[in-house]
DSSP file (Angstrom, degrees, kcal/mol; ACC not computed):
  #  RESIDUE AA STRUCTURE BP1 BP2  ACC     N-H-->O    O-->H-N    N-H-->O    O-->H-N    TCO  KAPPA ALPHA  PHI   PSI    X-CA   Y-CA   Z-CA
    1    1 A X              0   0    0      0, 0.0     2,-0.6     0, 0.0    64,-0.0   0.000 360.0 360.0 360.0 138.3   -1.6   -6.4   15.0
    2    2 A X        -     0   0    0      1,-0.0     0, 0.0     0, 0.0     0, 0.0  -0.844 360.0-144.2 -94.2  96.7    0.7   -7.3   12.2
    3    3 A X        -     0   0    0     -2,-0.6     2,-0.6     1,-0.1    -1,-0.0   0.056   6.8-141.9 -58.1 142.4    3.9   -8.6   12.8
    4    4 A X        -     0   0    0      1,-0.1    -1,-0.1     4,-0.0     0, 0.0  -0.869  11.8-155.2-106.7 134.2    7.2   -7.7   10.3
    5    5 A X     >  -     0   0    0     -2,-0.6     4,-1.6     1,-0.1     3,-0.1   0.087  37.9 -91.2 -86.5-169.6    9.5  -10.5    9.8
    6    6 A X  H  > S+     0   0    0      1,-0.2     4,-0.8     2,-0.2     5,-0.2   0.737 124.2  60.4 -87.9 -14.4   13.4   -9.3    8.7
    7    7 A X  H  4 S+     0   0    0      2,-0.2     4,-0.5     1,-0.1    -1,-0.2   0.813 106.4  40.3 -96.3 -21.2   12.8   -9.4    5.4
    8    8 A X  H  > S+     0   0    0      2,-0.2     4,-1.8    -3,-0.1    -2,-0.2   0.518 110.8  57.0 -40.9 -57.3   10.1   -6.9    5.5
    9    9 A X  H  X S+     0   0    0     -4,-1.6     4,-1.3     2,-0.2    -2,-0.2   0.931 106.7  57.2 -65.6 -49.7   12.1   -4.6    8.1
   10   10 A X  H >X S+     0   0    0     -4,-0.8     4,-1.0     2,-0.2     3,-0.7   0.984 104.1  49.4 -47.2 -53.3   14.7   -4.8    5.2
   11   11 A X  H >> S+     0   0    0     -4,-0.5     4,-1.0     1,-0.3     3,-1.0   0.978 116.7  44.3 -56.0 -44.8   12.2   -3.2    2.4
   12   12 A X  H 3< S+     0   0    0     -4,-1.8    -1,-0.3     1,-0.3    -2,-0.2   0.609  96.3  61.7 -84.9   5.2   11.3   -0.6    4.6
   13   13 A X  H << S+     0   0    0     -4,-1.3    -1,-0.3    -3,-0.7    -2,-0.2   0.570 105.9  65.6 -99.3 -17.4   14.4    0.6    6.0
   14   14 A X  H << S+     0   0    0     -4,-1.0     2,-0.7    -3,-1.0    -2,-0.2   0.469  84.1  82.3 -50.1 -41.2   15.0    1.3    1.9
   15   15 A X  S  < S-     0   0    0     -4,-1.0     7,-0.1     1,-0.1     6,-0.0  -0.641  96.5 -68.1-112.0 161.1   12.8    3.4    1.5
   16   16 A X        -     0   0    0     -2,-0.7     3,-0.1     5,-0.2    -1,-0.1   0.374  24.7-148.2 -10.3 164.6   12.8    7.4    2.0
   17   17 A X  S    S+     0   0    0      1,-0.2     2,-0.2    -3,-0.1    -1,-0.1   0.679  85.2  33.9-109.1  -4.6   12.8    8.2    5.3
   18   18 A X  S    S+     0   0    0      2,-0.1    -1,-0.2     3,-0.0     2,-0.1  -0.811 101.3  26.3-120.6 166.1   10.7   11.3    4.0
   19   19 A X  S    S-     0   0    0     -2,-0.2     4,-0.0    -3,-0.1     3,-0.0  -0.479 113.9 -17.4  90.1 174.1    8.1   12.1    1.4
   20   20 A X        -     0   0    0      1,-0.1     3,-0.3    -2,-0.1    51,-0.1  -0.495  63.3-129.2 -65.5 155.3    5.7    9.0    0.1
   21   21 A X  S    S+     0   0    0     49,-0.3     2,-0.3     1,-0.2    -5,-0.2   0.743 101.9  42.8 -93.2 -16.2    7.3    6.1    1.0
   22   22 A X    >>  -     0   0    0      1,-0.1     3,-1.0    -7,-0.1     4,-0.7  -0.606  62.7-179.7 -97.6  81.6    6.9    4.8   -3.0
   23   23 A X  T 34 S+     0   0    0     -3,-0.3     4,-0.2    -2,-0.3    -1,-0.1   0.785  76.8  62.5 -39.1 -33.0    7.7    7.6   -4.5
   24   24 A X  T >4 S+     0   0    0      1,-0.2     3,-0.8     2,-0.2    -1,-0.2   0.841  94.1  66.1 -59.6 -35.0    7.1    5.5   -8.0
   25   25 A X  T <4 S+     0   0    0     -3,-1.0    -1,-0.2     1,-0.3     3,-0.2   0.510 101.3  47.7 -31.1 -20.7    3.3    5.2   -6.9
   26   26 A X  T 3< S+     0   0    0     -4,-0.7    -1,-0.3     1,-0.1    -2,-0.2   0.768  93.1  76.4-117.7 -15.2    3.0    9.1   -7.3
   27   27 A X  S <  S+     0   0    0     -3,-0.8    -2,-0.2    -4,-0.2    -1,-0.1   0.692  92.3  62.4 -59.5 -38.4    4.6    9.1  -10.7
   28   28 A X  S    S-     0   0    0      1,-0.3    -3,-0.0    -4,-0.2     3,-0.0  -0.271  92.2 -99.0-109.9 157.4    1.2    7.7  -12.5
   29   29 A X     >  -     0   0    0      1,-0.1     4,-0.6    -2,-0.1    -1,-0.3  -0.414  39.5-115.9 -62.0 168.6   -2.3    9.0  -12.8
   30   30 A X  T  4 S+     0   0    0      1,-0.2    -1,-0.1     2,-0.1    -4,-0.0   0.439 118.9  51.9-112.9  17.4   -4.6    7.4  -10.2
   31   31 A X  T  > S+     0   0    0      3,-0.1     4,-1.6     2,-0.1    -1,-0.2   0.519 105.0  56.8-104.5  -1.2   -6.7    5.7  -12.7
   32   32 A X  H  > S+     0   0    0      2,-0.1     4,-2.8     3,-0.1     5,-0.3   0.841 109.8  47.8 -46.8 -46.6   -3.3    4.2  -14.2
   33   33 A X  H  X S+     0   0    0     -4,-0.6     4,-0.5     2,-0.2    -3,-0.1   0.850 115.3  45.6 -79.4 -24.7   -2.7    2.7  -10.5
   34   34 A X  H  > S+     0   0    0      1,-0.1     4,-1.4     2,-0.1    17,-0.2   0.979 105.0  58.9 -71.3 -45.4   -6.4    1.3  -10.4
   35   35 A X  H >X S+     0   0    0     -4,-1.6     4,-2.4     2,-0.2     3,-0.6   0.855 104.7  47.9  25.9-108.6   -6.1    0.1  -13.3
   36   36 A X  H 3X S+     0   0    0     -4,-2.8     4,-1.3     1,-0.3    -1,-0.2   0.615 113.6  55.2 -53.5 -15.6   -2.8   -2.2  -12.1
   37   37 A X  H 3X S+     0   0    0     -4,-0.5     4,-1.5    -5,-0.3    -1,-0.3   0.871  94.7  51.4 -78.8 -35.3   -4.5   -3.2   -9.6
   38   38 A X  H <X S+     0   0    0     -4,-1.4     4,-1.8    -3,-0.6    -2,-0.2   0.779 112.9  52.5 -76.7 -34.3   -7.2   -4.4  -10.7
   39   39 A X  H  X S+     0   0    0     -4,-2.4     4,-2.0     2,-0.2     3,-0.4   0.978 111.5  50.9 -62.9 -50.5   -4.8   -6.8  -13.4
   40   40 A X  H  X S+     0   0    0     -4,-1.3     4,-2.0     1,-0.3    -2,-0.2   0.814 109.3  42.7 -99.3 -17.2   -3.0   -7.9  -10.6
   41   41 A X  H  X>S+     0   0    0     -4,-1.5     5,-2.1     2,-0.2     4,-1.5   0.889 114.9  53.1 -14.2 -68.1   -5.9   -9.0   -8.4
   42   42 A X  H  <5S+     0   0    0     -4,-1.8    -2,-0.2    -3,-0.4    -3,-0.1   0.962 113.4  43.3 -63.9 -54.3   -7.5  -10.6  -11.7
   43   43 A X  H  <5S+     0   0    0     -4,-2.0    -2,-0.2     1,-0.2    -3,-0.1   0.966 119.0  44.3 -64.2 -70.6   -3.6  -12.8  -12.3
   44   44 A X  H  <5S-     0   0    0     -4,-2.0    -2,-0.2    -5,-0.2    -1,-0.2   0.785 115.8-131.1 -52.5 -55.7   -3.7  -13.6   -8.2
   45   45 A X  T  <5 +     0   0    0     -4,-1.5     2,-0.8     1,-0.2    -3,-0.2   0.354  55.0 150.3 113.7  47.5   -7.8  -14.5   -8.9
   46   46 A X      < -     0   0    0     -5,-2.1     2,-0.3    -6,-0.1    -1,-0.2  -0.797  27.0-170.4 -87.4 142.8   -8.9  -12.1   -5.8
   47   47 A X        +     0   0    0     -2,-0.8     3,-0.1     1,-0.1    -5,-0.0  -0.838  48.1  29.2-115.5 150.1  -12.3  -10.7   -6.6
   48   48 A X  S    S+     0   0    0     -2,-0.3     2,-0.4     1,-0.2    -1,-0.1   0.838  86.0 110.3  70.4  21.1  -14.6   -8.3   -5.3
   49   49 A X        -     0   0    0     -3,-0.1     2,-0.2   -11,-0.1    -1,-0.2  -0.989  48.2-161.6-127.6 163.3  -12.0   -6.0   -3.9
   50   50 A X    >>  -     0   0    0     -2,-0.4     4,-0.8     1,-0.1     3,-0.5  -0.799  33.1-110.9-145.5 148.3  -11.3   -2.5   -5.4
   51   51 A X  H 3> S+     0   0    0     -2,-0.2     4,-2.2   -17,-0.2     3,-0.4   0.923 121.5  57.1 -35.2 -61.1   -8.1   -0.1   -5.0
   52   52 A X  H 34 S+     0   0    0      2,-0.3     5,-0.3     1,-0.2    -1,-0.2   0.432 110.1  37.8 -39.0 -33.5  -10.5    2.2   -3.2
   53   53 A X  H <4 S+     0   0    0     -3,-0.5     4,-0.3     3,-0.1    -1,-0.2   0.557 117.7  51.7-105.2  -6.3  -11.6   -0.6   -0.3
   54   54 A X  H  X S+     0   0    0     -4,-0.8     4,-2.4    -3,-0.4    -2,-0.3   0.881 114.4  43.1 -92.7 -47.8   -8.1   -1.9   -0.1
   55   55 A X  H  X S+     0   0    0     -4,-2.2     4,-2.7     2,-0.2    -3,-0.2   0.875 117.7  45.2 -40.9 -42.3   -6.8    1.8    0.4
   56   56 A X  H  > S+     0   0    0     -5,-0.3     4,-2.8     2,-0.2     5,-0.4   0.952 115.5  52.1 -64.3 -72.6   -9.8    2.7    2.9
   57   57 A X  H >> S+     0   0    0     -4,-0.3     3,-1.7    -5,-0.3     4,-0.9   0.811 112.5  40.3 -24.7 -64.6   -9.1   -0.7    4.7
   58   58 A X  H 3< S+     0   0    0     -4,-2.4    -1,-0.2     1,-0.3    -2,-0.2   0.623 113.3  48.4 -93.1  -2.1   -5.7   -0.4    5.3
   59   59 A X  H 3X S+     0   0    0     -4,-2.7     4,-1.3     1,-0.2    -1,-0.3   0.468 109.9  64.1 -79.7   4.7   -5.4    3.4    6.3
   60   60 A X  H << S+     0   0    0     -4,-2.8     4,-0.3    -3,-1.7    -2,-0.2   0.803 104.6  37.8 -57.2 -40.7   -8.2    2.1    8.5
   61   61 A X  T  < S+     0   0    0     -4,-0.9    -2,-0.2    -5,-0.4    -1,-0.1   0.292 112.5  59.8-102.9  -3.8   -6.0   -0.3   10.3
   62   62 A X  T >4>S+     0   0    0      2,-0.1     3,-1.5    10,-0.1     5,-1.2   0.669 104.5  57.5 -85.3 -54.5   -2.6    2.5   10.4
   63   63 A X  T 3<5S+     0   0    0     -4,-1.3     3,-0.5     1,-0.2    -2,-0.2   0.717 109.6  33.7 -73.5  -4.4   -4.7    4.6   12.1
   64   64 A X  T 3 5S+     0   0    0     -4,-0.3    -1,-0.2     1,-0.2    -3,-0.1   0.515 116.5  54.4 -92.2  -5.7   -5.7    2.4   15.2
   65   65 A X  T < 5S-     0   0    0     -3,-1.5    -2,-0.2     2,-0.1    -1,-0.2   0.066 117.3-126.1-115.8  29.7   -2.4    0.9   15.1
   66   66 A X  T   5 +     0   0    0     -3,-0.5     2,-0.4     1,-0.1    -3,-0.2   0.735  46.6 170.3  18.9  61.9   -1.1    5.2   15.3
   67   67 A X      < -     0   0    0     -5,-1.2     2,-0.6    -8,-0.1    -1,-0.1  -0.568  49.4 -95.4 -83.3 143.9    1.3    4.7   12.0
   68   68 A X    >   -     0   0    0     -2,-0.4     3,-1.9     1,-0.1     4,-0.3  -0.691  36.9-100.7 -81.5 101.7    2.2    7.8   11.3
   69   69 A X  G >  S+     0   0    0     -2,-0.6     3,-1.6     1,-0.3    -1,-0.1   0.553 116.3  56.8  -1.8 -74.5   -0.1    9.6    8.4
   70   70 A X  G 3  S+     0   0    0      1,-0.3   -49,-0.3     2,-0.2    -1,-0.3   0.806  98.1  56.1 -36.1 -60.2    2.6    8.9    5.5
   71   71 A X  G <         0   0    0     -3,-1.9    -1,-0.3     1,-0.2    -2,-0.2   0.744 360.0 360.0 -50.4 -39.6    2.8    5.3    5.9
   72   72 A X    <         0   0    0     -3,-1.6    -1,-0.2    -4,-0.3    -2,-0.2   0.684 360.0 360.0 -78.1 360.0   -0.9    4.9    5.3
């Protein structure tokens, strides 16, 4: 399970409490947002992971940990 430090509880307590919880995220096409992912992966130098297996993953891991649909 993955603990949230205060600085973390702060970001979320920020954002909507309804609706997506980045509302800017929904603004863009969703090959714009692969796209930015994929540069900012390339600048960090992770490889070999895709929007698409980082989305999968991590609503994989909100739903065992019963997060509430939105949040993943």
């Amino acid at each position: 399970m993955i603990k949230f430090g205060a600085k973390i509880e702060e970001v979320l307590r920020r954002r909507p409490a309804k609706g997506p919880l980045f509302p800017y995220r929904c603004t863009g096409r969703s090959c714009d947002r692969a796209t930015e992912f994929k540069q900012r992966c390339q600048r960090l130098g992770i490889k070999g992971v895709t929007l698409h297996s980082y989305r999968s993953g991590w609503a994989e891991r909100t739903r065992r940990a019963h997060y509430p649909q939105r949040c993943a």
